[in-house]
MARBA-3410 file (N, C-alpha, C, O; in Angstrom, 1 decimal):
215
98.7,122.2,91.5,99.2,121.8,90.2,98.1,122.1,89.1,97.0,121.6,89.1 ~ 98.6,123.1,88.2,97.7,123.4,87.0,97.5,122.5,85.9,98.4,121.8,85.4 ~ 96.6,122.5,85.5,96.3,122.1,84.0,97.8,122.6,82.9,98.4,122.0,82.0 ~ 97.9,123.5,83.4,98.9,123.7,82.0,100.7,123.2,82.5,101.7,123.0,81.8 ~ 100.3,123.1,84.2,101.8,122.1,84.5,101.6,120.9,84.4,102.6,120.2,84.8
100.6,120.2,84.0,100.6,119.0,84.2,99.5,117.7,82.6,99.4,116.4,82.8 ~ 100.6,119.4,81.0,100.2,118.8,79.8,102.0,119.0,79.5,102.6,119.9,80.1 ~ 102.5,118.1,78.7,103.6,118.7,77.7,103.8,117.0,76.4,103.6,115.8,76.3 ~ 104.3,118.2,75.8,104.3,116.9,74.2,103.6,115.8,74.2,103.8,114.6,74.1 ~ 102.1,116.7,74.1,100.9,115.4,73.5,100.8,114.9,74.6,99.8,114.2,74.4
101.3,114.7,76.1,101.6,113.7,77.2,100.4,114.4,78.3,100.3,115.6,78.5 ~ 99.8,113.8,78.8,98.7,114.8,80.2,99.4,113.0,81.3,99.7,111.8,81.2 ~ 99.3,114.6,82.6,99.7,113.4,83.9,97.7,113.2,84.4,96.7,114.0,84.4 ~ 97.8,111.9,84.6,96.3,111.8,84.7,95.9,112.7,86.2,96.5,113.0,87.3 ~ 94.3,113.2,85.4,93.6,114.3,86.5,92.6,112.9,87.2,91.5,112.4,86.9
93.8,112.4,88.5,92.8,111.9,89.1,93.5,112.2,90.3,94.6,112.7,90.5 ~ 92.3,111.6,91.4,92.6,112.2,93.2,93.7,111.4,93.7,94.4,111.8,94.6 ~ 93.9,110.0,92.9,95.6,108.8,93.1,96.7,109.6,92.5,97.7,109.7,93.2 ~ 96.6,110.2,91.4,98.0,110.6,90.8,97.5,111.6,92.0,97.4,111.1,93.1 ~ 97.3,113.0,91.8,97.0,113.8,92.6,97.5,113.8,94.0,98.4,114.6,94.4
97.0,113.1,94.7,97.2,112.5,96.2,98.9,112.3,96.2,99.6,113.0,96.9 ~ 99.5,111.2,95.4,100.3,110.5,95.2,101.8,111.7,95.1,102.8,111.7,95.7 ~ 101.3,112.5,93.9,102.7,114.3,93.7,102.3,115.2,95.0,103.3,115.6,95.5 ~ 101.3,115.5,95.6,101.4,115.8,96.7,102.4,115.3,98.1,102.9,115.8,99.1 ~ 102.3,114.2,97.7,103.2,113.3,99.6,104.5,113.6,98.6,105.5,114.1,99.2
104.8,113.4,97.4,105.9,113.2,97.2,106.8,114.5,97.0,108.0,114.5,96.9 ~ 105.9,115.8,97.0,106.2,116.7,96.6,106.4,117.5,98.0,107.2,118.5,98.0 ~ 105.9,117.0,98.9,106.0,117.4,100.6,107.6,116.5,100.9,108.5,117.1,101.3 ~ 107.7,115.4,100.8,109.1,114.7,101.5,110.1,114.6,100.8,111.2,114.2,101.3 ~ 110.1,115.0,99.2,111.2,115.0,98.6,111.8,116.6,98.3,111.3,117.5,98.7
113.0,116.8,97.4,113.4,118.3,97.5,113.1,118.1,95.7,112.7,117.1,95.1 ~ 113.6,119.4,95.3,113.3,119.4,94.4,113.9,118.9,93.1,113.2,119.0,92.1 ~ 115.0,118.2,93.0,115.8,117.8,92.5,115.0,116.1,92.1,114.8,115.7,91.0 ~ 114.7,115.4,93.4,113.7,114.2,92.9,112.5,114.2,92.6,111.9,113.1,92.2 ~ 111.6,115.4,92.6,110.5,116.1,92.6,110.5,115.9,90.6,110.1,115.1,89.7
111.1,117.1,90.8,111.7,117.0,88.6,111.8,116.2,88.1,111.1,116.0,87.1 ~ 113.1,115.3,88.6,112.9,113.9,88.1,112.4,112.9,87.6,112.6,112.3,86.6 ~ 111.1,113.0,88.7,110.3,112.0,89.3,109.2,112.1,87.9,108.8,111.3,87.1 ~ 109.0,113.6,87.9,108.3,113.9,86.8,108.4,113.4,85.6,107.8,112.5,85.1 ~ 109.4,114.2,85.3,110.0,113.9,84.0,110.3,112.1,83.5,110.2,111.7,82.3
110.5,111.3,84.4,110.4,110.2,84.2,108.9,109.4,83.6,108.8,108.5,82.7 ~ 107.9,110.1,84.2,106.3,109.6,83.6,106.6,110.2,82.3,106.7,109.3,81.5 ~ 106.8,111.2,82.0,106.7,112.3,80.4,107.8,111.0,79.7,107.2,110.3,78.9 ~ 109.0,110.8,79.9,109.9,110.2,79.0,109.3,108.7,78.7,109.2,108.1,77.6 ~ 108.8,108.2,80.1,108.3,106.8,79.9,107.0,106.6,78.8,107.0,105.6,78.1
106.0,107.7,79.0,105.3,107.8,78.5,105.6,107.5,76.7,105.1,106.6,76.0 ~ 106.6,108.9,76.5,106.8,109.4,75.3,107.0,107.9,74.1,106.4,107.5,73.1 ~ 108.2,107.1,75.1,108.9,106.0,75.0,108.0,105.0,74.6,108.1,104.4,73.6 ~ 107.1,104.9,75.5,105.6,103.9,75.4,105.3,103.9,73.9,105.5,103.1,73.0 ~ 104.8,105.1,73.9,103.9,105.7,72.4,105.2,105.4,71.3,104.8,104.9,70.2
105.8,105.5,71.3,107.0,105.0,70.4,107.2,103.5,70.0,107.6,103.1,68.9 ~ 106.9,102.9,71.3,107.0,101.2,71.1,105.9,101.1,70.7,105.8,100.2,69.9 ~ 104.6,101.7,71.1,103.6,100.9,70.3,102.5,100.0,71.8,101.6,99.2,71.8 ~ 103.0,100.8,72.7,102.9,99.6,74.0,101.1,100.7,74.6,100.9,101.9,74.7 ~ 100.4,99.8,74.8,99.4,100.1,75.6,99.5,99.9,77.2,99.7,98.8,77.7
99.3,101.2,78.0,99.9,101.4,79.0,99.0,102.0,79.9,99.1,103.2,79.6 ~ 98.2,101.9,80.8,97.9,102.5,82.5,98.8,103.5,82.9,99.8,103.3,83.6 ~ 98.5,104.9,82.3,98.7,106.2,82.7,98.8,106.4,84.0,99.8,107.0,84.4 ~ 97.8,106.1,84.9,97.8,106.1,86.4,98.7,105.7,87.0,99.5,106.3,87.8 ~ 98.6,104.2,86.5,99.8,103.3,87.1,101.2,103.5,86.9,102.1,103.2,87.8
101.4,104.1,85.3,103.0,104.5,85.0,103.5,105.8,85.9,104.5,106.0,86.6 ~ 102.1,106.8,85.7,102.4,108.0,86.8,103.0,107.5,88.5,104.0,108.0,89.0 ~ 102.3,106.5,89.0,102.3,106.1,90.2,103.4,105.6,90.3,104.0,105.9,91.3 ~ 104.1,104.6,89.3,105.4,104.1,89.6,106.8,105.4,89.5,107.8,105.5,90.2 ~ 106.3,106.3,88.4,107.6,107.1,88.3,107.8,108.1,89.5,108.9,108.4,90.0
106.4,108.4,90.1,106.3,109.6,90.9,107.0,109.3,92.1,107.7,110.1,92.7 ~ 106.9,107.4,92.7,107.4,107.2,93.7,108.9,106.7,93.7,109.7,106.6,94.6 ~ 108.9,106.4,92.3,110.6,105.6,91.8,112.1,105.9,93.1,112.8,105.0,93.6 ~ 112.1,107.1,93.2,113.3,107.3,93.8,112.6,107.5,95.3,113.6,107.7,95.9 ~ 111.7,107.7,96.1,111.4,108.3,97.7,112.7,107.4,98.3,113.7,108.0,98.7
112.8,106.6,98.4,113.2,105.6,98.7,115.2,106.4,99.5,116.0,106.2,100.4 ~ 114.9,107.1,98.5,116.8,107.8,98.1,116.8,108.4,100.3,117.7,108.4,101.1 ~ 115.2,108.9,100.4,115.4,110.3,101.7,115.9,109.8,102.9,115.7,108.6,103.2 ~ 116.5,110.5,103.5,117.2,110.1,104.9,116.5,109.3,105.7,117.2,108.7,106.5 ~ 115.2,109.2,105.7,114.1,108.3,106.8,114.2,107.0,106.0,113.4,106.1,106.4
115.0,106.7,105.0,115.4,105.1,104.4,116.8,104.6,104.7,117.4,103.6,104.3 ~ 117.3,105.7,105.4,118.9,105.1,105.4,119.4,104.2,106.5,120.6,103.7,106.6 ~ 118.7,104.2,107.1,118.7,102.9,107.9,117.8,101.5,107.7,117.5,100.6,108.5 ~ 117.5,101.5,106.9,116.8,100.4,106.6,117.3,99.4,106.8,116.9,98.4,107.5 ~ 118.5,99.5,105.8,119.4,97.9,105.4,118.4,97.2,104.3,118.5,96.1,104.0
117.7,98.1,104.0,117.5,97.2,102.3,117.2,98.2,101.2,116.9,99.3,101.4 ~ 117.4,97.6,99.9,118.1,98.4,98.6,116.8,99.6,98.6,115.6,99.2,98.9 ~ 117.0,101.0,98.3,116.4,102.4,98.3,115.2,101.8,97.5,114.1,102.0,98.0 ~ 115.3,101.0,96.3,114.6,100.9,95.1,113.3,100.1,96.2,112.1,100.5,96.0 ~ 113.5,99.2,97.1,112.3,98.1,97.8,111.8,99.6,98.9,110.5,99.8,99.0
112.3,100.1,99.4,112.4,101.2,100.5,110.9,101.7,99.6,109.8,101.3,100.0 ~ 111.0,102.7,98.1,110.4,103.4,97.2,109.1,102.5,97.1,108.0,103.0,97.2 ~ 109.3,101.2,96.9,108.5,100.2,96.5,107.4,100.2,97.2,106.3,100.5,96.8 ~ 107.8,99.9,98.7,106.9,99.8,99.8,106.2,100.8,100.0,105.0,100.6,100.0 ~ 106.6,101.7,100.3,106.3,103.4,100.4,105.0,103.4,99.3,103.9,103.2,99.6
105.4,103.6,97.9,104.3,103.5,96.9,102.8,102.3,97.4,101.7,102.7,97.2 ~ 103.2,100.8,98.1,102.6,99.7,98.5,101.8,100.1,99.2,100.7,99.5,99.0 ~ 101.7,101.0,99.9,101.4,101.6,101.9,100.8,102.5,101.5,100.1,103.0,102.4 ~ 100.7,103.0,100.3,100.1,104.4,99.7,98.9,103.6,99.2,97.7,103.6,99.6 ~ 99.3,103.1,98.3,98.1,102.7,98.0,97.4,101.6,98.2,96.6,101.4,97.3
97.5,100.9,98.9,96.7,99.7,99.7,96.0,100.7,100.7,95.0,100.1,101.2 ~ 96.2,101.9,101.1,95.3,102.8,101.9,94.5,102.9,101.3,93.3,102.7,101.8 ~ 94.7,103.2,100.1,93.5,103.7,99.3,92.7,102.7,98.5,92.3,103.0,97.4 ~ 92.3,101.6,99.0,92.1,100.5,98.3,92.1,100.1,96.8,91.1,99.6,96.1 ~ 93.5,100.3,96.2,93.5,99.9,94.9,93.8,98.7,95.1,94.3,98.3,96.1
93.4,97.9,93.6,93.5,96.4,93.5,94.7,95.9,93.7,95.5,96.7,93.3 ~ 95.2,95.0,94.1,96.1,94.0,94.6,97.0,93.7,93.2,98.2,93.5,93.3 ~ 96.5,93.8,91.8,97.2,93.8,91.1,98.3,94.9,90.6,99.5,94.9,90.4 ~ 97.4,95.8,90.7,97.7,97.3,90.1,99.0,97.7,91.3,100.1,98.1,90.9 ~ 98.7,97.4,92.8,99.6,98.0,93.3,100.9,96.3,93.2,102.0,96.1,93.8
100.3,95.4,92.2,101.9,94.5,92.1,102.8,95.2,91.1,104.0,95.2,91.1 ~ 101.8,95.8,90.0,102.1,96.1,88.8,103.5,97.8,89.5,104.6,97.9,88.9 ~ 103.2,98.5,90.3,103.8,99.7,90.6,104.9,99.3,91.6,105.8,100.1,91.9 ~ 104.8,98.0,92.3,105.9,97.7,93.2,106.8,97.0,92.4,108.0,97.2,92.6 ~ 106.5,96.3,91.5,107.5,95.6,90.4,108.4,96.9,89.6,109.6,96.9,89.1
107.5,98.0,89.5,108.2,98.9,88.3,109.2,99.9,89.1,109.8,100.9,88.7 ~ 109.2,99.4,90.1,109.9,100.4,91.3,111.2,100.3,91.8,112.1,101.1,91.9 ~ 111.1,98.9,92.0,111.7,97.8,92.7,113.0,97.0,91.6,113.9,96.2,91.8 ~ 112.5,97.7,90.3,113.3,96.3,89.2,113.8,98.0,88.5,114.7,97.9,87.6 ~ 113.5,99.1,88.7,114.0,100.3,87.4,115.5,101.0,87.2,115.9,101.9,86.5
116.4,99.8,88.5,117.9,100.1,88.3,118.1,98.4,88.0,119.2,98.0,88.1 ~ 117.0,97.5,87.7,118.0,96.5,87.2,117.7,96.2,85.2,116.7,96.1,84.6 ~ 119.1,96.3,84.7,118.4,96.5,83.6,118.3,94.8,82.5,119.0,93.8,82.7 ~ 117.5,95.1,81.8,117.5,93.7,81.3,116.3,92.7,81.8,116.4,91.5,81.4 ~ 115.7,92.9,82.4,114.4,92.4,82.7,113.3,93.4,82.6,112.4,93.0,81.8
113.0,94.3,83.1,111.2,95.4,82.9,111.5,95.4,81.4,111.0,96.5,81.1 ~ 111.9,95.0,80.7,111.9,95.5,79.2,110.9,94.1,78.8,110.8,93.7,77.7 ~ 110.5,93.6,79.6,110.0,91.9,78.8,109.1,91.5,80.0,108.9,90.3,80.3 ~ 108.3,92.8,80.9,107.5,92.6,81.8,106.2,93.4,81.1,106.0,93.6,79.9 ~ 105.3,93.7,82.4,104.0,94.7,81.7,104.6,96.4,81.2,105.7,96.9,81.4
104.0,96.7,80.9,104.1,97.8,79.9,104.3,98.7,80.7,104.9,99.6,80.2 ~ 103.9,98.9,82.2,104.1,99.9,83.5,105.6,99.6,83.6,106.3,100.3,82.9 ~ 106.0,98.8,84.1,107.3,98.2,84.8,108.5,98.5,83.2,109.7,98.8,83.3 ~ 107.9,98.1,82.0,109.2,98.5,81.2,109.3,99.8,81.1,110.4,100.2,81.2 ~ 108.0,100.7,81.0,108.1,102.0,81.0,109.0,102.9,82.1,109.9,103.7,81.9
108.5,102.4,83.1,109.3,103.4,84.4,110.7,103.4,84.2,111.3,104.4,84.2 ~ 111.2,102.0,84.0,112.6,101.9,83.7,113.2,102.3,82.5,114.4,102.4,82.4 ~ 111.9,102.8,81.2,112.6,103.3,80.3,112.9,105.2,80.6,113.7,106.0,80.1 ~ 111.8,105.4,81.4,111.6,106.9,81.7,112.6,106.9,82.5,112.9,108.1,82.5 ~ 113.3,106.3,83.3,114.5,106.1,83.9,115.9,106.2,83.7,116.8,106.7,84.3
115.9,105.6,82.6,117.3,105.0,81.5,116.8,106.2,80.8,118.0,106.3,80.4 ~ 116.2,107.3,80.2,116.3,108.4,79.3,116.8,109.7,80.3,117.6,110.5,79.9 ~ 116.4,109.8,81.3,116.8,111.2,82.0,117.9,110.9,82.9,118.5,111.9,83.3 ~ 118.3,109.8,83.3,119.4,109.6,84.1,120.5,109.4,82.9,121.4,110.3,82.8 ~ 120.6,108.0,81.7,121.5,107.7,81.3,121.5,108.2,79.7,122.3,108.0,78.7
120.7,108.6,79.9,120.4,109.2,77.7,120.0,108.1,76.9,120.4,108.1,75.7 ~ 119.3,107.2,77.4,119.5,106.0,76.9,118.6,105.8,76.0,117.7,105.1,76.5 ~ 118.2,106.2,74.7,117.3,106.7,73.5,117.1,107.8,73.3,116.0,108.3,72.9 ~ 118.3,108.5,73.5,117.8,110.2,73.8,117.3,110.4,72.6,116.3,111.2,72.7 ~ 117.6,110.1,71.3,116.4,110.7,70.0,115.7,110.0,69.2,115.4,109.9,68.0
115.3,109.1,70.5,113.9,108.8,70.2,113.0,109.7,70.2,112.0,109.6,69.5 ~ 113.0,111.1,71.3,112.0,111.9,71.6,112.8,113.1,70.9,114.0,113.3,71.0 ~ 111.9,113.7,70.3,112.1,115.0,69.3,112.8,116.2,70.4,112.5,116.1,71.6 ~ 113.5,117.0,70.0,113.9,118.2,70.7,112.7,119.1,71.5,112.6,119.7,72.6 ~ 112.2,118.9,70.7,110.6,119.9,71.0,110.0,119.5,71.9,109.7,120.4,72.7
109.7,118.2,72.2,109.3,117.4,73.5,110.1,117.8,74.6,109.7,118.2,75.7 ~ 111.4,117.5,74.1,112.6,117.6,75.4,112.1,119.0,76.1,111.7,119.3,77.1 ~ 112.4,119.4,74.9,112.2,121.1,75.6,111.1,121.4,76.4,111.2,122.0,77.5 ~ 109.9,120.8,75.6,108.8,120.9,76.5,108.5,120.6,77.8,107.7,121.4,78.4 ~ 109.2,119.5,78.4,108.9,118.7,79.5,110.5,119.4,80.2,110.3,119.1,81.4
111.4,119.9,80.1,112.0,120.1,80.8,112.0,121.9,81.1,112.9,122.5,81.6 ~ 111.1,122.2,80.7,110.7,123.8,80.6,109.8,123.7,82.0,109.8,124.6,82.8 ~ 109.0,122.6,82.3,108.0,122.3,83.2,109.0,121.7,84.5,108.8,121.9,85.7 ~ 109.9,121.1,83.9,110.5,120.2,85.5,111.7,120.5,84.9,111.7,120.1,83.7 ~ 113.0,121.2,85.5,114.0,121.8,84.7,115.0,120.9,85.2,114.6,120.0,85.9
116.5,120.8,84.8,117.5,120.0,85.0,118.5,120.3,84.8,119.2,119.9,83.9 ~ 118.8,121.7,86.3,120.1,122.5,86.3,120.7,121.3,87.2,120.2,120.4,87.9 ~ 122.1,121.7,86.7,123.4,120.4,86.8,122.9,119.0,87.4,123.4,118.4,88.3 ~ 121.7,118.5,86.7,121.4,117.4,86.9,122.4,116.1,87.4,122.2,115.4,88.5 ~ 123.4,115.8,86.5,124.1,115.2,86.6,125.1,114.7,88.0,125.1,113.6,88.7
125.7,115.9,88.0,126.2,116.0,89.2,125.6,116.1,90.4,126.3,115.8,91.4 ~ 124.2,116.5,90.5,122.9,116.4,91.4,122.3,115.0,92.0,122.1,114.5,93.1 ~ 122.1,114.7,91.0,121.6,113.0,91.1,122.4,112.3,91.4,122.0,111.5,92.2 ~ 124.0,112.1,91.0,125.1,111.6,91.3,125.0,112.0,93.0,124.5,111.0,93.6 ~ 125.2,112.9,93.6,125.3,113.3,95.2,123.8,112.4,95.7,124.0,111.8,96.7
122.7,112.4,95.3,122.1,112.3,95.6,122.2,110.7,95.7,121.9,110.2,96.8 ~ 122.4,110.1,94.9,122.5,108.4,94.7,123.6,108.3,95.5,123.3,107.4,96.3 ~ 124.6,108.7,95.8,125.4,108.9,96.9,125.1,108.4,98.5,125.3,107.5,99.4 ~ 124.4,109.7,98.4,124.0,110.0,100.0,122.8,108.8,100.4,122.5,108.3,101.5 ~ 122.1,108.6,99.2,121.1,107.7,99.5,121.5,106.3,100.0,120.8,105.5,100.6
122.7,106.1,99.7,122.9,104.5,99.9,124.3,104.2,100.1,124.9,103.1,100.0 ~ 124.6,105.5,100.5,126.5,105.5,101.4,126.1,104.7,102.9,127.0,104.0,103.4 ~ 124.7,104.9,103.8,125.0,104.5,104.7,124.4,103.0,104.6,123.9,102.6,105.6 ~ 124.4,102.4,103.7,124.0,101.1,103.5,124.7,100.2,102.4,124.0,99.6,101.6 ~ 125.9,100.2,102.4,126.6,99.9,101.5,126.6,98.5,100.9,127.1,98.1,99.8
125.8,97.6,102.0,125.8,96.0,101.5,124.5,96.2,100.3,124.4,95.3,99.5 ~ 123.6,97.3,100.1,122.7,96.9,99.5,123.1,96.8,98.1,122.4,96.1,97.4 ~ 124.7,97.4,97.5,124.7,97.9,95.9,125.1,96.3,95.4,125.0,96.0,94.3 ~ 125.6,95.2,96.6,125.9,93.8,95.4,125.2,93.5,94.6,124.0,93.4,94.8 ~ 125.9,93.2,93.3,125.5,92.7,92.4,124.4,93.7,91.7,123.5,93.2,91.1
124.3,95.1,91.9,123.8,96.1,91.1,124.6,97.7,90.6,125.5,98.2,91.2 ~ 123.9,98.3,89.7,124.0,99.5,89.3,125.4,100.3,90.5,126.6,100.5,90.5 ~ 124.3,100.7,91.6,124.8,101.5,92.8,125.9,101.2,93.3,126.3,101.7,94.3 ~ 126.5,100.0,92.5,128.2,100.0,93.4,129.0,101.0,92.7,129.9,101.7,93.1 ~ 128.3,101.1,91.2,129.6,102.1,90.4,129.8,103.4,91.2,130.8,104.1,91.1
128.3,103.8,92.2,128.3,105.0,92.5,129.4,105.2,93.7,130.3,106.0,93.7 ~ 128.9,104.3,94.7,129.8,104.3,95.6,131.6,103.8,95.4,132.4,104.1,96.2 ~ 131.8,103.1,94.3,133.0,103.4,94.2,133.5,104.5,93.6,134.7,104.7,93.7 ~ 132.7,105.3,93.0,133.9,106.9,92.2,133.0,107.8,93.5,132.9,109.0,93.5 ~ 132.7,107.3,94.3,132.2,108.7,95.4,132.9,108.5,96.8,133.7,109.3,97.3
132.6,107.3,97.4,132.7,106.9,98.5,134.4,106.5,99.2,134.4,105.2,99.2 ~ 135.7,106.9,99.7,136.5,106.6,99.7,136.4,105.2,100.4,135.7,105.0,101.4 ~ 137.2,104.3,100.0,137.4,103.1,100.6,136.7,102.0,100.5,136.9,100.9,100.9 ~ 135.2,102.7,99.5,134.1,101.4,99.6,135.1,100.2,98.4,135.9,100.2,97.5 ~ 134.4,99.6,99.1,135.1,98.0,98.1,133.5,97.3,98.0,132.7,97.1,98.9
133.5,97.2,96.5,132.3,96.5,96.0,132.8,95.0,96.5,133.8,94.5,96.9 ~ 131.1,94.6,96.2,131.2,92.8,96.5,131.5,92.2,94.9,131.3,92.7,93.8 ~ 132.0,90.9,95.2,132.7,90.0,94.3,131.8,89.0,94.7,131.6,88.6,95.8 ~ 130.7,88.4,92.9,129.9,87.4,93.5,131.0,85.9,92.9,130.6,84.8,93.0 ~ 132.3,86.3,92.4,133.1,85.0,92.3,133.9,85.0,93.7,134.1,84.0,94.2
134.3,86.0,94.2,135.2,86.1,95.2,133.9,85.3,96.7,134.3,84.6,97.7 ~ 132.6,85.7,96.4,131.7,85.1,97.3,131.6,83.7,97.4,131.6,83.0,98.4 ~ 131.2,83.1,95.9,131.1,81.6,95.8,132.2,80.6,96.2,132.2,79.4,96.6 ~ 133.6,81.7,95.8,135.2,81.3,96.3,135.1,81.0,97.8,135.8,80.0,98.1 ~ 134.6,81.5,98.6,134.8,81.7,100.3,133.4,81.6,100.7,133.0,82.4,101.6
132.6,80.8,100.2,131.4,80.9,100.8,131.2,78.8,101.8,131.4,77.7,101.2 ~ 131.0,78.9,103.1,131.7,77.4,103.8,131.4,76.7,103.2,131.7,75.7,103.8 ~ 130.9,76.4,102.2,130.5,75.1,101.3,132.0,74.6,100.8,132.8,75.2,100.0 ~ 132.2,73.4,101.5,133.7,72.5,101.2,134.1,72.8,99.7,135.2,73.3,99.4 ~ 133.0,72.4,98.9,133.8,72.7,97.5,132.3,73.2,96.6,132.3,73.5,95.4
END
């Protein structure tokens, strides 16, 4: 990874041997489609940051976006727990190898773990709202002009986003088709209902309705 793949719109991914270390494993087990992503999520989160005004651990926002989605790869689909804790852990295991502080790696398991639930990381540390904002802009457009054209362009000239859409869509798919109890009461039911024939989301009134408690 070059100096000049790893500057766009005023934004640098930090030159250290953690970020470093960290796009390497992820850049070996993921394809390229969460590779880009993953990227582009630090650049947006970033961008987003500097816009709110928020003081933010570069390292640590790098570390939470880079690992955000691992979680999605076939060596998680058996787990039986949600892709996002799958990612979490993974990032945990990484760096507790490397002895970073106990806080720092709560701060990247929180921003991991919480960046499909929305309505909470927006009112945590500045890591954890960011990942989920760099999240919500390249998946759902969700501030798309907040960040100038010129940026866009920038950061997506570096990590590109042919038929994104429909890419990530398969991808969120395949990640959590074979674990379908994980989507109650989140985001990933919507997926598996317009993809999956037959899935039936959970009902948390239809649960409390039939759960053995007499009344």
């Amino acid at each position: 990874m070059t100096a000049q793949e790893s500057f766009a719109a005023g934004v640098a991914v930090p030159d250290t041997r953690l970020a470093t270390e960290a796009t390497e494993l992820v850049r070996e087990t993921t394809d390229d489609l969460i590779y880009h992503h993953s990227r582009r999520v630090y650049w947006f989160g970033a961008l987003q940051g500097r816009n709110r005004g928020l003081s933010f651990d570069p390292e640590l926002l790098y570390l939470g976006a880079i690992f955000h989605d691992l979680g999605l790869g076939a060596k998680f689909h058996g787990s039986g727990r949600r892709f996002e804790v799958d990612s979490a852990d993974e990032a945990r295991r990484f760096l507790q190898s490397r002895g970073v502080p106990e806080d720092s790696i709560r701060r990247v398991w929180t921003a991991i773990a919480l960046h499909t639930t929305p309505g909470i990381p927006q009112f945590m540390e500045p890591e954890v709202a960011l990942v989920t904002a760099g999240v919500e802009y390249d998946v759902l457009g969700i501030g798309y002009h907040d960040i100038s054209a010129s940026d866009r362009a920038e950061i997506t000239a570096l990590h590109p986003r042919p038929d994104f859409k429909r890419c990530i869509l398969r991808a969120f798919t395949e990640g959590i088709a074979p674990k379908p109890e994980t989507t109650f009461g989140n985001v990933k039911a919507d997926v598996l209902e317009h993809f999956v024939p037959g899935f039936t989301r959970g009902d948390f009134v239809e649960t409390i309705q039939n759960s053995p408690w007499p009344e």
